[in-house]
C-alpha positions in Angstrom: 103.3 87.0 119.1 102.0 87.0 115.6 102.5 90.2 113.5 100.4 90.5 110.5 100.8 92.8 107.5 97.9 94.3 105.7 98.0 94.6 102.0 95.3 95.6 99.4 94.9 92.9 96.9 93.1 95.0 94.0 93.8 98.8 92.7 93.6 100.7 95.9 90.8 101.8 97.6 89.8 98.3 99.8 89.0 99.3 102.7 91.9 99.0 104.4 91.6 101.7 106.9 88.9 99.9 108.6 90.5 97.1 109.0 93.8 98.2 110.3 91.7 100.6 112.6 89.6 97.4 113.2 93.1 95.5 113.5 94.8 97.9 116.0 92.9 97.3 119.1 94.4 94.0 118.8 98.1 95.7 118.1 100.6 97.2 119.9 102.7 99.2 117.2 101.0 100.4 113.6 103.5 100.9 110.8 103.3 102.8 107.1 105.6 101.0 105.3 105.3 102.5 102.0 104.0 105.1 100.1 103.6 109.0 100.6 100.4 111.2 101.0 98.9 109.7 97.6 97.0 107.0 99.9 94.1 108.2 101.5 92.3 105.9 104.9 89.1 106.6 106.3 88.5 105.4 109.8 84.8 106.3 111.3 84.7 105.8 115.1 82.0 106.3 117.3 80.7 108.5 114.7 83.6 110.0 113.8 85.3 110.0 110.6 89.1 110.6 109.9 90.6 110.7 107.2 94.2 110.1 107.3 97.0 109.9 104.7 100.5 109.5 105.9 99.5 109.1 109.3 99.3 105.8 110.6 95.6 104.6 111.3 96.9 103.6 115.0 97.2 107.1 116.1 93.5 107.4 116.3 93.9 104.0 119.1 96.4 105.9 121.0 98.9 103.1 120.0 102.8 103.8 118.8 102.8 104.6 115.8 105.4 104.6 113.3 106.4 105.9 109.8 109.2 103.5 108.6 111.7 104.5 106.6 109.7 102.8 103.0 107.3 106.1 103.2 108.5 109.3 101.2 107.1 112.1 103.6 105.8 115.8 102.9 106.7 118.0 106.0 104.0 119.8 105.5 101.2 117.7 104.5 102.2 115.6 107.6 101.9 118.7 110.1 98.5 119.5 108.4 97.6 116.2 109.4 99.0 116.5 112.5 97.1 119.8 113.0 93.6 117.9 111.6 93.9 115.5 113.4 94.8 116.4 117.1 92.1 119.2 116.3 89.4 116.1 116.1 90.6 115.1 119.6 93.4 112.8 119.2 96.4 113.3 121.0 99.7 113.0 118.9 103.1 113.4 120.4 106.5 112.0 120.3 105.8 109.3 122.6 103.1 107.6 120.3 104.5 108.8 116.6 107.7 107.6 115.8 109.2 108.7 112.2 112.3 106.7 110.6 115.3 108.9 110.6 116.5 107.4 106.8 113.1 108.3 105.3 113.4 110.6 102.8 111.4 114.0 102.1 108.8 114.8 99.5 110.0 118.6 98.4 107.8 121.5 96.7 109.9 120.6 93.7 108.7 117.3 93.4 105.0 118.2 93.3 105.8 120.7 90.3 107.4 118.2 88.5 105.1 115.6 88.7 102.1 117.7 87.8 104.3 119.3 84.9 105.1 115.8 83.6 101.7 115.0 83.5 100.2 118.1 82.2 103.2 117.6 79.2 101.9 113.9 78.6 98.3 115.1 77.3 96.8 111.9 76.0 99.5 109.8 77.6 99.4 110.9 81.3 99.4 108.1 83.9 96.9 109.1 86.5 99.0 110.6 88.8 98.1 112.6 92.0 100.3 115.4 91.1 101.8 115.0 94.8 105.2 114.7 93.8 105.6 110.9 94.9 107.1 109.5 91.8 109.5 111.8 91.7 110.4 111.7 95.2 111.1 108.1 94.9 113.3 108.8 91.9 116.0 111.1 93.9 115.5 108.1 96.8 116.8 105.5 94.0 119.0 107.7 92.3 121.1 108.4 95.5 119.9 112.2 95.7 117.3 112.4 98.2 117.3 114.7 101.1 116.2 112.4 103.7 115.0 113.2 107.6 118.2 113.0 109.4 119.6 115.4 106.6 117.3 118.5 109.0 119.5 118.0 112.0 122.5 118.6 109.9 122.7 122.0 107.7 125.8 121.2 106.0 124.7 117.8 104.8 121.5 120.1 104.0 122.7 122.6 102.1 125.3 120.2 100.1 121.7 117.7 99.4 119.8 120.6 98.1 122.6 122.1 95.9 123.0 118.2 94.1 119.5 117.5 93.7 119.0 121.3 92.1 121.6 120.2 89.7 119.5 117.6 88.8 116.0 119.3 88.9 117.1 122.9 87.6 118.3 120.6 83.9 115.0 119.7 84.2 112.7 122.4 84.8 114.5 123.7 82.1 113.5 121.2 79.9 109.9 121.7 81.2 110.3 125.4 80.1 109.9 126.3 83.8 112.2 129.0 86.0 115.4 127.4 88.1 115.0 127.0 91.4 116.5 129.1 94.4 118.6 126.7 96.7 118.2 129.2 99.8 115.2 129.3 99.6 114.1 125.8 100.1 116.6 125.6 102.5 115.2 128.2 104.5 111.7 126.2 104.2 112.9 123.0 105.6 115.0 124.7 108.5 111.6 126.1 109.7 110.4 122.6 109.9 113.4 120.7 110.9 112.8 121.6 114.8 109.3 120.2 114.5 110.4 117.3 112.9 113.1 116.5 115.4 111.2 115.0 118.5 109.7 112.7 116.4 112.4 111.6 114.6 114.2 107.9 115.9 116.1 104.9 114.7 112.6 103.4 114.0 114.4 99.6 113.4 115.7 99.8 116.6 111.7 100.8 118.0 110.3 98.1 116.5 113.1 95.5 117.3 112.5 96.7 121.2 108.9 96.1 120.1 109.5 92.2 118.6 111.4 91.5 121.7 109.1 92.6 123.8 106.6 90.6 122.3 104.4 93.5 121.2 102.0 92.5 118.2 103.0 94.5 115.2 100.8 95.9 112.5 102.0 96.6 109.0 99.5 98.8 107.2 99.9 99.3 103.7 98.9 101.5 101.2 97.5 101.4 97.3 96.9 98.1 96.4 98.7 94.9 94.6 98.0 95.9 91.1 99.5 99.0 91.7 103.0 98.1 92.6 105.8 99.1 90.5 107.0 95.8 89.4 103.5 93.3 89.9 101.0 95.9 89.0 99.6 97.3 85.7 102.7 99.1 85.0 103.4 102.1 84.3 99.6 102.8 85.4 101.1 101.8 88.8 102.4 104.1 92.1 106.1 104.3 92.4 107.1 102.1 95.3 106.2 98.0 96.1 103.0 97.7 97.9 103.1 94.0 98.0 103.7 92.4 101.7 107.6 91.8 101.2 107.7 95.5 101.5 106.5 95.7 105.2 110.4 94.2 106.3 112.5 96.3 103.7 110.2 99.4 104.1 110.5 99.3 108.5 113.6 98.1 108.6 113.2 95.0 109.9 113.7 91.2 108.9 111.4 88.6 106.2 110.4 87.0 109.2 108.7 90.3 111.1 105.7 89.0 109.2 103.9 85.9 110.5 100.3 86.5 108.7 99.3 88.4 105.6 96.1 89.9 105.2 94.7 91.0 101.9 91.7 93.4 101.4 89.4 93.0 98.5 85.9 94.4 97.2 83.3 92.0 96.7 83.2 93.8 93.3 86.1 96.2 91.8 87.0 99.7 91.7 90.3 101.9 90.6 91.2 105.3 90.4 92.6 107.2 87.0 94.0 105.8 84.2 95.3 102.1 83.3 93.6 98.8 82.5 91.0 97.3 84.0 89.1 94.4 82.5 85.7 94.3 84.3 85.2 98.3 84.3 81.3 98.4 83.5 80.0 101.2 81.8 76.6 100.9 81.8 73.6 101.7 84.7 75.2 98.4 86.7 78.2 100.2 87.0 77.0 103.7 88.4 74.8 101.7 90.9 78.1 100.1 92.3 79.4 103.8 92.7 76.8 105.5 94.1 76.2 102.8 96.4 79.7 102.1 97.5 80.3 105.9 97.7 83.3 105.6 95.4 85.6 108.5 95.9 88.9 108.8 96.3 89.7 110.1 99.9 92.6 111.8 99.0 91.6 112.8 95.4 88.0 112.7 95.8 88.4 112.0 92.2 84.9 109.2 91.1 86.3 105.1 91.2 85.8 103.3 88.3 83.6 100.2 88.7 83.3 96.9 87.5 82.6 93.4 88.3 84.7 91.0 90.9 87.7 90.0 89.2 89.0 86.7 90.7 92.0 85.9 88.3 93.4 89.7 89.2 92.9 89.0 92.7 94.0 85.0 92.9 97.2 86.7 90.7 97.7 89.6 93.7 97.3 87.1 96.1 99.9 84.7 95.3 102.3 87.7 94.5 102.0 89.2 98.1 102.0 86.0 99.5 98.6 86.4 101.2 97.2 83.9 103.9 93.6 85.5 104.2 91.2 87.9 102.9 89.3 90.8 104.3 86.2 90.5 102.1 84.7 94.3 102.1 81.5 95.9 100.6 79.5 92.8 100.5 76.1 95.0 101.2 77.1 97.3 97.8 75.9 94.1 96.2 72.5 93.6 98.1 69.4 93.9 96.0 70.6 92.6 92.7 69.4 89.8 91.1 72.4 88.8 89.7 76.1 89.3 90.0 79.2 88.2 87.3 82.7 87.4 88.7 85.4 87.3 86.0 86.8 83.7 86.1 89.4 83.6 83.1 90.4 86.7 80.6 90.4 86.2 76.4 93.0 87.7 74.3 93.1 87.0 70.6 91.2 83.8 71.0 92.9 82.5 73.8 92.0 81.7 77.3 94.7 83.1 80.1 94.2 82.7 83.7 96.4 85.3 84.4 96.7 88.8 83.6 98.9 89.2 81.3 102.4 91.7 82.1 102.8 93.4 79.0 101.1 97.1 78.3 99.0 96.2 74.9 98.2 92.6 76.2 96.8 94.1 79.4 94.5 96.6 77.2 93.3 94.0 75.0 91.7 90.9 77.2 88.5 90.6 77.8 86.8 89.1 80.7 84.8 85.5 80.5 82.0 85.6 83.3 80.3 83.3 86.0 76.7 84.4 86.3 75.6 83.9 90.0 72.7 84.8 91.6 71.7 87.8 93.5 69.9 88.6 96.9 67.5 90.9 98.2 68.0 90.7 101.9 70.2 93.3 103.8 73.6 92.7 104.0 74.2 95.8 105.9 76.0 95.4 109.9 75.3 91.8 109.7 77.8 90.3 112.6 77.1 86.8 112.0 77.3 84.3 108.9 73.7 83.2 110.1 72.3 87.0 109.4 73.6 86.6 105.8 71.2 85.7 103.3 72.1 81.7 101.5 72.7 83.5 98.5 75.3 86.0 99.5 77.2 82.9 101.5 77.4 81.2 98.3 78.9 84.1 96.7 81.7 84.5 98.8 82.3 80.9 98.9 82.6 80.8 95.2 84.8 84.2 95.6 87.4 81.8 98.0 88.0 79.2 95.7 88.1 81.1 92.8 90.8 83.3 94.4 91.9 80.4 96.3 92.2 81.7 99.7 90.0 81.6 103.2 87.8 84.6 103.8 89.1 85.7 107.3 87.0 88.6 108.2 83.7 90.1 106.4 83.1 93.4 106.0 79.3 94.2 105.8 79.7 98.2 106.8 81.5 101.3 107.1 81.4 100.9 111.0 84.7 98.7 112.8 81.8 97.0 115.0 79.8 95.9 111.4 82.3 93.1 110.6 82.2 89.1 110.9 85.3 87.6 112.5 86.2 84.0 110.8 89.8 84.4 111.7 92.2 86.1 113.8 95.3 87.2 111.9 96.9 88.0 115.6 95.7 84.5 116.8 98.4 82.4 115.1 
């Protein structure tokens, strides 16, 4: 059976959750492979919207879902969820929610750092959530975590806590912020430690019963291409790799788990907080694209940024995360308007690039060259065929796929799973 990863190909905010909620009727298993409670999915079904963050998006499908061990996990923003969640109807136990044993925990500490650092950088701050993932991610790679499997163990606990206080106590200093009492968190993560445990497994093991068994597996990631910490628009980037090669490192399981890679784009572009972005419009085009795309951050609910399609960022993204197809979303955003630019090359001091650039300055500095196409004024919206899209709009996406220089495999034309063109099956391969 063919497994397929999901990956956003721009800055976040996609679509994603659609799709993989789209995605998981076709799936057995549904896995978060990286990221923390930063990344924000809406799902509407039947009417009903959900908005989930650490949870995968196949819990609302009833299918095993897992948290592998590439996610940095909040106790209790993850019981919150929990709580949300089952009190919309949806039934989550240990049977369909599996969490990786050698994840590691996002602490109170970590969310007072981060917003401390950030707060401290005035002018310079990088657009953080202030949710403590950065620095979680920083005691995972410096080999002072307190990870999942550390609960069941109060020794291991207690000896964690005291070395990462050492640690975050210099620090806090630093900050001009009081020390930290180690007893006291300890006392906090014992009181969820026995919630925790059901849940908790060898999650490579799961899914390798799982690829034995030939059960389809779903990788769902979160963020997008140009915000991973080495491909992205660094440091204006999240703190772990959200490009496809993640899905095996972050689950625990091999490079050849994944058989087809699906990327999610905007038929136009949108990011969140700070950093470069070369097609950001700040004119009336550019607040029509937000107001009609309804761009806000689920998580956040801090306004998107919005620009023009950018097809070298996304052709770049692409071939970075080793992408087979695209999920082409928010096409009806773009209905009425008579015409529509896609940035096909970027300038920077008289020169023509056709990639973006990796250094800091360079990346603040280009300037996009357009392609004017034009527009349509037929509806867009819940079309569920290519012959119920206006000529125009077809054109536009087939300028979109060789531009970026992949197939279009599924069309987004609404908020709703059932408003969505098939062209491809990821699972069919």
């Amino acid at each position: 059976m063919t497994n397929v990863a999901v990956v956003g190909a721009q800055w976040g905010d996609e679509g994603k959750g659609k799709v993989v909620d789209w995605l998981s009727e076709r799936a057995d298993v549904v896995v978060r492979y990286q990221g923390g409670h930063n990344a924000g999915h809406t799902l509407v079904v039947d009417g009903t919207v959900y908005k989930l963050s650490l949870l995968p998006s196949g819990v609302v499908r009833g299918k095993l879902s897992v948290i592998g061990n590439g996610v940095v996990i909040d106790p209790w923003a993850l019981f919150d969820e929990i709580d949300r969640v089952t009190g919309q109807g949806v039934s989550i136990t240990p049977d369909t929610l599996k969490i990786a044993d050698n994840a590691c925990l996002i602490l109170p500490i970590h969310g007072e750092l981060d917003r401390a650092r950030e707060e401290a950088a005035g002018g310079g701050r990088i657009g953080t959530t202030g949710r403590g993932i950065g620095p979680a991610y920083e005691d995972k790679v410096a080999r002072r975590a307190v990870r999942v499997c550390d609960l069941a163990e109060p020794e291991t606990l207690r000896f964690k806590i005291e070395r990462l206080l050492t640690h975050h106590n210099a620090l806090r200093r630093g900050l001009g912020a009081e020390p930290l009492d180690g007893a006291a968190l300890f006392e906090r993560l014992t009181e969820v430690a026995e919630r925790f445990a059901p849940y908790v497994a060898p999650v490579w093991r799961v899914l390798d019963d799982a690829r034995r068994a030939g059960k389809r597996i779903l990788f769902e990631g979160a963020q997008g291409a140009m915000l991973d910490v080495e491909h992205g628009t660094y440091p204006y980037v999240t703190s772990s790799n959200t490009v496809s090669g993640q899905a095996a490192a972050g689950s625990g399981m091999g490079p050849g788990a994944v058989a087809y890679v699906l990327g999610i784009t905007k038929a136009y572009t949108t990011r969140v907080g700070s950093g470069p972005f070369p097609t950001e419009l700040h004119d009336a085009v550019g607040e029509r694209l937000g107001e009609r795309g309804r761009e806000f951050g689920t998580v956040t609910g801090r306004r998107r940024r919005c620009g023009w399609f950018d097809a070298v960022m996304v052709r770049q993204a692409l071939k970075v995360g080793g992408v087979d197809g695209i999920v082409l979303t928010k096409l009806d955003v773009l209905d009425d308007m008579d015409e529509l630019k896609v940035c096909v090359g970027y300038e920077l001091d008289g020169q023509r690039l056709d990639h973006f650039p990796s250094g800091m300055a360079a990346q603040a500095r280009v300037t996009p060259i357009y392609e004017t196409l034009e527009g349509w004024r037929d509806s867009t919206r819940g079309a569920r065929s290519w012959a119920e899209l206006p000529a125009t709009a077809i054109k536009y996406v087939r300028r979109i796929e060789e531009l970026i220089e992949a197939p279009v495999a599924i069309l987004s034309t609404g908020p709703d799973r059932e408003e969505t063109i098939l062209v491809h099956d990821p699972f069919a391969d």
